[in-house]
C-alpha positions in Angstrom: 131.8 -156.5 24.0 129.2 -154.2 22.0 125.9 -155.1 23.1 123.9 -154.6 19.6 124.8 -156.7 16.5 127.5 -154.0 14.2 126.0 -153.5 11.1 127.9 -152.7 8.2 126.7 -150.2 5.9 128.1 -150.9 2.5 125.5 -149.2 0.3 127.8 -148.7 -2.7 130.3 -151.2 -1.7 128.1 -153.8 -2.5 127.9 -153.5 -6.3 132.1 -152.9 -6.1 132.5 -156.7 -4.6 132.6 -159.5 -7.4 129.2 -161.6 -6.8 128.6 -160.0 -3.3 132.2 -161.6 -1.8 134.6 -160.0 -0.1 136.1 -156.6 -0.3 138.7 -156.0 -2.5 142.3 -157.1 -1.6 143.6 -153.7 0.5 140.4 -152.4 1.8 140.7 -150.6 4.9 138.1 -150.5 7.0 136.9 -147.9 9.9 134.5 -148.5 12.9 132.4 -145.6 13.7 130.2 -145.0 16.4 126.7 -144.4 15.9 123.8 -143.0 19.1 121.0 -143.9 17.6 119.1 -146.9 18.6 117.2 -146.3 15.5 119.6 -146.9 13.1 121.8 -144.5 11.1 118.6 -144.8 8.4 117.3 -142.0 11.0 120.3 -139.7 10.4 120.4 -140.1 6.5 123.0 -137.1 6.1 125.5 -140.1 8.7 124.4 -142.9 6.5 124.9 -140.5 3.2 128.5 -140.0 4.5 129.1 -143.7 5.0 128.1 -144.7 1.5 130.2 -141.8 0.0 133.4 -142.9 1.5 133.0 -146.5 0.1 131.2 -144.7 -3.2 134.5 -141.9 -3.7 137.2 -144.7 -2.8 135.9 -147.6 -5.2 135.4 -149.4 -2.1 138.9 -149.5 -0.9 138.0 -147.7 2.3 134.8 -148.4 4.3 133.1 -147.8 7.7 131.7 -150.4 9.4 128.9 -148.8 11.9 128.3 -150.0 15.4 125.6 -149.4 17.7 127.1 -147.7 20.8 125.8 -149.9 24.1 122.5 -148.7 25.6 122.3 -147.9 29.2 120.2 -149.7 31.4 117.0 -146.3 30.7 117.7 -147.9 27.1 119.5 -144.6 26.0 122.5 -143.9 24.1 125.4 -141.5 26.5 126.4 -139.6 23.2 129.3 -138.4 24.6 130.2 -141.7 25.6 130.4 -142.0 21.8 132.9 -139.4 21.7 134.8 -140.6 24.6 135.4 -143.4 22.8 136.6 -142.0 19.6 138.6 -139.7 21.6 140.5 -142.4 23.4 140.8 -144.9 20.3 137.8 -147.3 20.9 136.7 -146.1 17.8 138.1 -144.5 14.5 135.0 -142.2 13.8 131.4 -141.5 15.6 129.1 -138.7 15.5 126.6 -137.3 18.3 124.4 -134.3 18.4 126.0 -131.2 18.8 124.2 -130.5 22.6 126.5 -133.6 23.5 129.7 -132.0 22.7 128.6 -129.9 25.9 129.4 -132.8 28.3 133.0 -133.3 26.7 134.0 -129.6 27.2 133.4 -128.2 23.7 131.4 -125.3 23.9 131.7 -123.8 20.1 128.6 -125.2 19.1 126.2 -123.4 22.3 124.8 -120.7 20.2 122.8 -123.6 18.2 120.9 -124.4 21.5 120.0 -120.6 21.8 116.3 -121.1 22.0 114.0 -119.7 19.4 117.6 -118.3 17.3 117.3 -120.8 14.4 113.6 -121.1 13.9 113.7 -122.2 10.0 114.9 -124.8 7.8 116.2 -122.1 5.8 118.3 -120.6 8.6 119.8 -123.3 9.5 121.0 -124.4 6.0 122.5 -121.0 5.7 124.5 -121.4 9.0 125.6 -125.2 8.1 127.0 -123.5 4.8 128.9 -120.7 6.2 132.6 -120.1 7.5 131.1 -120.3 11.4 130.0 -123.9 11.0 134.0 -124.5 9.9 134.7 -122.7 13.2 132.0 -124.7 15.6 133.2 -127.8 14.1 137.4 -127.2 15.0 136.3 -126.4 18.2 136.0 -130.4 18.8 139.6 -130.2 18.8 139.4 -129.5 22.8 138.1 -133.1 23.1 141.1 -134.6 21.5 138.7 -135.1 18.5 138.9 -134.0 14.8 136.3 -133.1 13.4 134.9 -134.0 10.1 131.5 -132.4 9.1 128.8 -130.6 11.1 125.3 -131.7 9.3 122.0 -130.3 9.4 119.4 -131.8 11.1 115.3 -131.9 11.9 113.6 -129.0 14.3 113.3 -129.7 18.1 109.9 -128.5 18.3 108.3 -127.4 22.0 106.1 -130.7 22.8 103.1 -131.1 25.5 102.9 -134.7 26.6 99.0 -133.9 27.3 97.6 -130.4 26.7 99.0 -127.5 23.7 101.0 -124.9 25.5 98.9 -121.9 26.2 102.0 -119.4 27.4 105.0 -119.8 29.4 103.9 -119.8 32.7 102.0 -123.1 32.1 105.8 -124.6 31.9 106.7 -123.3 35.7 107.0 -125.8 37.8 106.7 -128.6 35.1 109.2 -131.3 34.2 110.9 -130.2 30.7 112.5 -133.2 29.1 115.3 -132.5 26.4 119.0 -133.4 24.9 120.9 -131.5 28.0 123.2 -129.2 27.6 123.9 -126.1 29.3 121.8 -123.7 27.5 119.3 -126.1 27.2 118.7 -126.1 31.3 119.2 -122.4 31.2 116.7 -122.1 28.9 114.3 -124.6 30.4 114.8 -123.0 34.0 114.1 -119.4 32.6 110.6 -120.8 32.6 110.8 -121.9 35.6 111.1 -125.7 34.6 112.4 -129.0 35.5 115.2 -130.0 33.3 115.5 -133.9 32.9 117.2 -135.8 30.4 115.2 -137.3 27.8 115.3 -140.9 27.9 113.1 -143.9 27.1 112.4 -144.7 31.2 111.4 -140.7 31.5 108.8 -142.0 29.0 107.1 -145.5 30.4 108.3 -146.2 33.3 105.5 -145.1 36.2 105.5 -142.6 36.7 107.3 -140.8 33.8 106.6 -137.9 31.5 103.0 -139.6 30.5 101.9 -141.7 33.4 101.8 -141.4 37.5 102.5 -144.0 39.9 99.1 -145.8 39.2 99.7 -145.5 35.7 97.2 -142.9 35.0 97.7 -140.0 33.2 100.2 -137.6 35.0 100.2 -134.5 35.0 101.3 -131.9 31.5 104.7 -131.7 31.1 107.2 -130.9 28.0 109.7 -132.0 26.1 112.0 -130.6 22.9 111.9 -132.8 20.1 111.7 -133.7 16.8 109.3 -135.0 14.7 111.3 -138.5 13.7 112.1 -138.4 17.4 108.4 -137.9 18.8 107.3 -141.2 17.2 109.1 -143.1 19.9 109.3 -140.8 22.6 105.7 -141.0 24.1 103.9 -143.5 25.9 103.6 -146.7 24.4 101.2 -148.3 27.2 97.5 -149.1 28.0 95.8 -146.6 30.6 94.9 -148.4 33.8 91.5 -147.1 33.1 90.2 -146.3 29.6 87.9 -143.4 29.1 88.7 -139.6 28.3 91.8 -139.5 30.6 93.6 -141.9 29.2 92.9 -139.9 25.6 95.3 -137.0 27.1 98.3 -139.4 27.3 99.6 -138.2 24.0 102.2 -135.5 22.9 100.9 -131.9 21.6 103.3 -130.5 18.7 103.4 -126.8 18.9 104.3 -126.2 15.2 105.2 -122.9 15.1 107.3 -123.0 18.4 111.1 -124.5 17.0 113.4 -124.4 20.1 116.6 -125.4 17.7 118.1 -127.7 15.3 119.1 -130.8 16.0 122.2 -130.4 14.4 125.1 -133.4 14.4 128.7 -133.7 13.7 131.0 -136.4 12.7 134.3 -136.7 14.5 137.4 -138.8 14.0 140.2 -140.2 16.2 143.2 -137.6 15.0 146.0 -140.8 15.3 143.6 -142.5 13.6 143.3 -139.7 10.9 146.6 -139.6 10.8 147.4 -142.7 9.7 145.6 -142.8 6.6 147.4 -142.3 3.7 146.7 -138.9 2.0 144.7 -140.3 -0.5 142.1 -142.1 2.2 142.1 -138.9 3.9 140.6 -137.0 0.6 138.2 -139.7 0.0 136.6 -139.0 4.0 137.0 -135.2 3.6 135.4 -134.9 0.5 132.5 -137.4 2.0 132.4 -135.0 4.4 131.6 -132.3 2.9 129.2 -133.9 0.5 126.8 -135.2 3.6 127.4 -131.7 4.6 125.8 -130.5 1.6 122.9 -133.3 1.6 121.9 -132.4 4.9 120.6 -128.8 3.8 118.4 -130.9 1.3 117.6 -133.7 3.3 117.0 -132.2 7.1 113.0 -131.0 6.8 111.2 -134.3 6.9 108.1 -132.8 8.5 105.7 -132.4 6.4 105.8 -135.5 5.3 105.7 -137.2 9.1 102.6 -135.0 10.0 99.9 -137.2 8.4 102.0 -140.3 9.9 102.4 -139.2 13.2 99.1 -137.7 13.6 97.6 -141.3 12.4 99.4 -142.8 15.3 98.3 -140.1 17.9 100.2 -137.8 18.0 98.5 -134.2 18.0 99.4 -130.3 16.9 98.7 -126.6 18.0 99.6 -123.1 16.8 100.9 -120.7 19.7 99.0 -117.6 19.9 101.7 -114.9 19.0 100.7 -114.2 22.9 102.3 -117.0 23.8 105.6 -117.0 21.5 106.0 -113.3 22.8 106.0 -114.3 26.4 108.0 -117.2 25.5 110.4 -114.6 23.8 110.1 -112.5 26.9 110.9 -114.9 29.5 114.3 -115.2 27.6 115.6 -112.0 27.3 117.7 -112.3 30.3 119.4 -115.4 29.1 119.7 -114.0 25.6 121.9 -111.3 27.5 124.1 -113.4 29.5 124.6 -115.6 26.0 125.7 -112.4 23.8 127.6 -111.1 26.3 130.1 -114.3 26.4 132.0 -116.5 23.6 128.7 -117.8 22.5 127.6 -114.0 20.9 129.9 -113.6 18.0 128.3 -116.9 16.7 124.6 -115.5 17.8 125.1 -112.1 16.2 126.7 -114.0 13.0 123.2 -116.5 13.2 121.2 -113.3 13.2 122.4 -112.0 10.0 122.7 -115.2 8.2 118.5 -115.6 9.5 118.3 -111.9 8.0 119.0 -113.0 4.7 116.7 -116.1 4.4 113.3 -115.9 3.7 110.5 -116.5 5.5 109.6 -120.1 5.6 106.1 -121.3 5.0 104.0 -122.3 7.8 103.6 -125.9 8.4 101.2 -127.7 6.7 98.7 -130.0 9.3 96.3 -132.7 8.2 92.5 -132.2 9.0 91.2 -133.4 12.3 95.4 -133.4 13.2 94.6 -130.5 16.0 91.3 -132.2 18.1 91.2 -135.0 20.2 90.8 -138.1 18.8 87.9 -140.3 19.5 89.4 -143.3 19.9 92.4 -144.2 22.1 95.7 -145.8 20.2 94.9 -145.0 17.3 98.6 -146.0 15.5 97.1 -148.5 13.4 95.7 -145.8 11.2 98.6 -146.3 9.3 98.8 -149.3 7.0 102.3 -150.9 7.1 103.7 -151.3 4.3 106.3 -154.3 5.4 106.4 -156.8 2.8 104.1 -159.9 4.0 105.9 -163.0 4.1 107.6 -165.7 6.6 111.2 -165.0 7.7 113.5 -166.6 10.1 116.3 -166.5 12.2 118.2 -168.3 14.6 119.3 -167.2 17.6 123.0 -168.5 19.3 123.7 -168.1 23.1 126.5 -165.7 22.0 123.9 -163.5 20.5 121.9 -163.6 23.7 125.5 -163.2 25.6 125.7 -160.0 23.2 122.1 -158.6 23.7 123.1 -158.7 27.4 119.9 -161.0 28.0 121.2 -163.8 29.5 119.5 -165.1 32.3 116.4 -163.2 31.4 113.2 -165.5 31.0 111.8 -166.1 27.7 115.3 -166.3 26.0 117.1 -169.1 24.9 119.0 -170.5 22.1 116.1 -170.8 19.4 115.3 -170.9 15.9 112.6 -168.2 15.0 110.3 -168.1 12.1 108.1 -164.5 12.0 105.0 -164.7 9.6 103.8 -161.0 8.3 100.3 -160.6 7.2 98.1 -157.9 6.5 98.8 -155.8 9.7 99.2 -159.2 11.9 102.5 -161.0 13.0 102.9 -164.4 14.8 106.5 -165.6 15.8 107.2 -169.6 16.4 109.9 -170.7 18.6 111.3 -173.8 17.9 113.1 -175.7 20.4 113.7 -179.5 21.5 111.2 -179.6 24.2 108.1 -177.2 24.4 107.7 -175.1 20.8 105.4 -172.0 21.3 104.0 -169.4 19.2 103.5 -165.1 20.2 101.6 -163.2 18.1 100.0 -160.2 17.6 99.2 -156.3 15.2 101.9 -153.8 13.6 101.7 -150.6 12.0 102.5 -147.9 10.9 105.7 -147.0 8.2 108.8 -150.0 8.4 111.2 -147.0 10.1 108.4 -145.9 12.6 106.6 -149.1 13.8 104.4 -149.7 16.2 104.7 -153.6 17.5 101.5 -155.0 19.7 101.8 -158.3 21.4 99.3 -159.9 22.8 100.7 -163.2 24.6 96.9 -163.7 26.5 94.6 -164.1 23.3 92.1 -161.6 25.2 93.5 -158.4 25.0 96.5 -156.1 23.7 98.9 -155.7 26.2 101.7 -153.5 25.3 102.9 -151.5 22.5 106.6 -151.8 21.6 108.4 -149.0 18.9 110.6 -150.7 16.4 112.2 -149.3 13.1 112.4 -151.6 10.4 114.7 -151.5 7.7 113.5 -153.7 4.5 116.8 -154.4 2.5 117.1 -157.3 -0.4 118.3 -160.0 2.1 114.9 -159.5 4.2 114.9 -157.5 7.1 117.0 -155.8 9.9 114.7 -154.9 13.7 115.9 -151.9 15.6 114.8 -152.1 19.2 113.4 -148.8 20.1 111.5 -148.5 23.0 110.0 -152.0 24.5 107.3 -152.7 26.4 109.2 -155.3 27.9 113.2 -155.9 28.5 114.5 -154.8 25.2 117.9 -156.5 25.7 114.9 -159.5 25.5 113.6 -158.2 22.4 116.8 -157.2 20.9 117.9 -160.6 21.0 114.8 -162.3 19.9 114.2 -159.4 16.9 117.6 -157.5 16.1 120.7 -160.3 16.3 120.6 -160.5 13.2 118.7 -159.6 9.7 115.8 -161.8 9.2 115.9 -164.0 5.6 112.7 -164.0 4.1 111.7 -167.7 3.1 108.5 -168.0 1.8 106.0 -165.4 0.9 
């Protein structure tokens, strides 16, 4: 049984049911796969295609999206997602393209060529051309079909506590990233320590942030986003506050993109197959529209900056020193990728990035590139979650689902959260002892940062949630936790909050 709460997305179907009933008499329905402990409003290009299949078929074929299960780092295996399509557990799912790597498809390596597709530009040009059509029937090795291959944001060369000052400071280092094998190539060129990125790599002691006393540890890296970087840093108090505990905070190196974070949707071919032809033209065409919306919809960055940099987060410019060393280090491997089926797609990346022009430079909010003076600083951001009470109940065969039974602190309960003004309390009703948490969010509803304090002295923990305000109330995605999230996915994210009073 899935582990998170399946959540259909039904954007357009909605206003195609009579009075918000059920779907018209006929309506087929598929289940897709989705990574993303986020939530699909993360990926909007995936979400765009899900809307436009119910939106091009009047609503007479849907997709129903389920959260694939989280392992017990609190990660999604992405090609577990395509393992499953591949086998029938699923009619549809999507992963990042570096997954495909761990399911034998190796079409899509010349994307994780690092430093080859530096520019929004470039990669829209590549997403539009005859060699993404070529990446994407590569899937067929898999026992997939492939359906659309989708632009996505920059992985951008991150320092979890100092700006990179040339590529010798990487030797030696851990390096944490979406594996695949150019990605460790590339990584241990430099001489680094390739890990998987994952949410334990990020809090547990010690991790990318933190040693064994929970202090700071020392630099390392990562590749990643900037939706991404929200979540993935440290979410914890320092041991010891004071300037050390200020350098446990990621470093964005704007001008250093390692790739795109491209994705691809992928179907079960007997699946496919048994669609009529007419359903089949209604998901191809979807396809290709999300394929088109990605180019518009990818470069989200200059719009995160000011939010991330409110909630700590900090950025650098590499010295052209420093990218030419960078540049340096990977000639060798840039030989070894040309010379073998990955360079006809390289050389074709090259000419594409020829013709595109130069982008402009990234734009960074004052004070974004010093040290701030304060630790924690995500509460610089105002949330803009509607205020108001909201409840939910929670069943033992949500907690069976959440996979939290027999964790402490969860039971069969009815919830009611209050939201006000940047503060949160949560009562628990139950037949014997009825108790109250409480504490501060902030930050924007899709990149919120949760603080509970259970003591009434001091903040204890910081917990990363997206939240996704729809007319009903709202829906909690369980990103990172600062305690069991299998806990905090049952308490927050078994189902969508109804708001009740303001």
């Amino acid at each position: 049984m899935r582990r998170a709460t399946a959540v259909a997305v039904m954007l357009a179907v909605l206003s195609l049911t009579a009075c918000g009933g059920a779907p018209p008499t006929g309506t087929v329905v598929l289940r897709m796969e989705s990574p993303d402990p986020a939530g699909i409003e993360h990926d909007p290009a995936v979400e765009f295609f899900v809307s436009a299949v119910a939106r091009l078929s009047g609503g007479r074929l849907r997709i129903e999206v389920e959260n694939y299960p989280r392992g017990p780092d609190g990660s999604v295996d992405e090609a577990g997602v395509l393992r499953a399509v591949a086998v029938g557990e699923a009619d549809l799912g999507w992963a990042h393209t570096g997954s495909f790597d761990d399911v034998g498809v190796h079409t899509f390596d010349a994307l994780d060529a690092p430093m080859l597709i530096d520019n929004y530009g470039s990669e829209a040009a590549v997403i539009r051309s005859h060699l993404a059509k070529q990446m994407l029937a590569g899937v067929r090795r898999a026992g997939l079909d492939g359906l659309a291959l989708l632009a996505g944001p920059l992985d951008r060369l991150i320092g979890t506590s100092t700006p990179l000052r040339g590529a010798g400071d990487i030797r030696g280092r851990a390096f944490a990233l979406r594996l695949s094998s150019v990605a460790r190539m590339a990584v241990r060129a430099l001489g680094g320590d390739p890990s998987r990125l994952s949410y334990q790599l990020v809090s547990e002691h010690p991790g990318l942030y933190v040693n064994a006393a929970q202090r700071p540890g020392p630099p390392a890296f990562l590749d990643d986003d900037l939706d991404s970087i929200f979540f993935d840093r440290y979410g914890g108090e320092c041991a010891i506050q004071g300037a050390s505990c200020e350098t446990s905070r990621p470093w964005v190196m704007t001008n250093l993109v390692l790739g795109p974070s491209t994705e691809a949707v992928v179907a079960n071919p007997a699946r496919l197959r048994s669609l009529s032809a007419r359903q089949r033209s209604w998901l191809t065409q979807a396809a290709a529209d999300a394929t088109s919306y990605s180019t518009l919809v990818a470069d989200q960055d200059s719009r995160l900056v000011p939010q991330l940099c409110a909630a700590g987060v900090r950025f650098s410019t590499a010295s052209p020193a420093t990218v030419a060393s960078l540049r340096r280090t990977w000639r060798a491997l840039y030989a070894k990728l040309e010379s073998g089926p990955a360079g006809s797609a390289m050389r074709t990346i090259l000419a594409l990035s020829s013709r595109t022009p130069a982008p402009a430079s990234l734009r960074i909010t004052r004070g974004c590139h010093r040290q701030p003076r304060q630790p924690y600083t995500a509460h610089g951001v105002r949330s803009t979650l509607p205020d108001g009470v909201y409840r939910l109940q929670v069943t033992a065969a949500d907690i069976r689902a959440a996979g939290a039974q027999g964790l402490g602190g969860v039971w069969p309960t009815v919830e009611t959260l209050t939201l006000r003004d940047g503060h949160w309390r949560l009562n628990f009703t139950e037949p014997t002892s009825p108790f109250a948490e409480y504490g501060t969010y902030a930050g924007t509803p899709l990149r919120t940062s949760w603080w509970t304090d259970r003591t009434g002295q001091r903040q204890l923990e910081e917990s990363f949630f997206s939240v996704v305000v729809n007319r009903d109330g709202l829906r909690f995605y369980i990103v990172q936790s600062w305690d069991d999230y299998r806990r905090e996915h049952a308490l927050y994210a078994s189902h969508v909050w109804q708001r009740i009073g303001g």
